[in-house]
C-alpha positions as CSV (number, residue, x, y, z in Angstrom):
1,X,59.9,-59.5,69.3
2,X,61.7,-56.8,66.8
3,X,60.7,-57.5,63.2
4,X,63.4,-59.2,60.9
5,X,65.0,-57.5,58.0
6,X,63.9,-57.2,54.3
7,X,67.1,-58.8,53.2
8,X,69.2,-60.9,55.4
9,X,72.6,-58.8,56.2
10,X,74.5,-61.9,56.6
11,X,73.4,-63.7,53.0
12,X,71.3,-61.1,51.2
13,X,68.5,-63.5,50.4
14,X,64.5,-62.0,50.7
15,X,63.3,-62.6,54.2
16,X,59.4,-62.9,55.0
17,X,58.3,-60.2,56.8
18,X,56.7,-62.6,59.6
19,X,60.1,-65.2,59.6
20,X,61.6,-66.1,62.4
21,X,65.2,-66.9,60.7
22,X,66.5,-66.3,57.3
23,X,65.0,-69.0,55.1
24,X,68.5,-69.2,53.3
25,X,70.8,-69.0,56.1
26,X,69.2,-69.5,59.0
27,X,70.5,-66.0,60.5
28,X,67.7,-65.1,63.1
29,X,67.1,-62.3,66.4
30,X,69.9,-64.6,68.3
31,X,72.3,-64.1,66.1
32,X,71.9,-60.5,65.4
33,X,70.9,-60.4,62.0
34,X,74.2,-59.1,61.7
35,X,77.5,-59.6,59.0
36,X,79.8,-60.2,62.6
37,X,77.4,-63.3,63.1
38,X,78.2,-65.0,59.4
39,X,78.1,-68.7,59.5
40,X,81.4,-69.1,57.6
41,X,83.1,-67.0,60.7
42,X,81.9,-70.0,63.2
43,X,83.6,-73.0,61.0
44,X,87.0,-72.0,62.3
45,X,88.4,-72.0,58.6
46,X,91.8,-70.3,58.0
47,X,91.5,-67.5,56.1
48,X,93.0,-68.1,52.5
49,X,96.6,-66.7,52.8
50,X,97.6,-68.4,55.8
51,X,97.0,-72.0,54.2
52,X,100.1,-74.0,53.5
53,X,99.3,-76.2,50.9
54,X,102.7,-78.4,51.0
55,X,101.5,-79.0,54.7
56,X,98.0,-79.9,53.2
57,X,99.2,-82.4,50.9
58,X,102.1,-84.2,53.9
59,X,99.0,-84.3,56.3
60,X,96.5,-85.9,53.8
61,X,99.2,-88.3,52.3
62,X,98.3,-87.1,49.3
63,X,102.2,-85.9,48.4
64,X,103.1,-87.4,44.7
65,X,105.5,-89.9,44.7
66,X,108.1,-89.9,41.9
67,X,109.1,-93.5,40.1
68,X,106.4,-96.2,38.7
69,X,103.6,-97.6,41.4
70,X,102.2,-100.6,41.0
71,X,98.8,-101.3,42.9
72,X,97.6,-104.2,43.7
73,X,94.4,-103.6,41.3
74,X,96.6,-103.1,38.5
75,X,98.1,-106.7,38.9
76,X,94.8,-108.5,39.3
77,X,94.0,-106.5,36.2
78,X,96.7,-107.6,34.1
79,X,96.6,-111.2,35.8
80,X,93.2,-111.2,34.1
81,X,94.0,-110.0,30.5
82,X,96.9,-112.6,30.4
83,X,93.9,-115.8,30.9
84,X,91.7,-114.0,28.4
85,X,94.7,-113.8,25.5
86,X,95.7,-117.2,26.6
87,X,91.9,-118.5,26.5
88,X,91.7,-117.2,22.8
89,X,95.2,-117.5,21.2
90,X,96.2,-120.5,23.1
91,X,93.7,-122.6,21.6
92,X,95.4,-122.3,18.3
């Protein structure tokens, strides 16, 4: 079994001399020790210029929606308020 490096290529943390994997990143003999074997590279991520933000924000439903929205938390909230003012200043 070859010995592991002094310093992971793939994170650059300290590596034991006896480890059997990166104690940071878990980069070990299968993987190569290598940069080609990073474990951002296996997410599948698309790379930062190729991300369409507007196509983000449709697929999310996260688009903002011009004009006043009302949720249903808001009425309850207010619906509330209203029997507390009426509790105090309907008494007088």
């Amino acid at each position: 079994m070859p010995k592991p490096p002094k310093i992971c290529p793939v994170c650059g943390a300290d590596v034991p001399s006896k480890a059997l994997a990166c104690p940071e990143c878990g980069a070990d003999e299968r993987t190569g020790w290598n940069e080609e074997a990073a474990w951002e590279d296996s997410l599948g991520l698309e790379d930062e210029q190729s991300f369409n933000y507007e196509r983000f924000l449709n697929t999310e439903g996260l688009n903002e929606k011009k004009g006043i929205q009302i949720h249903p938390w808001q009425i309850v909230g207010i619906l509330i308020l209203l029997g507390f003012l009426y509790l105090i200043f309907g008494a007088f």
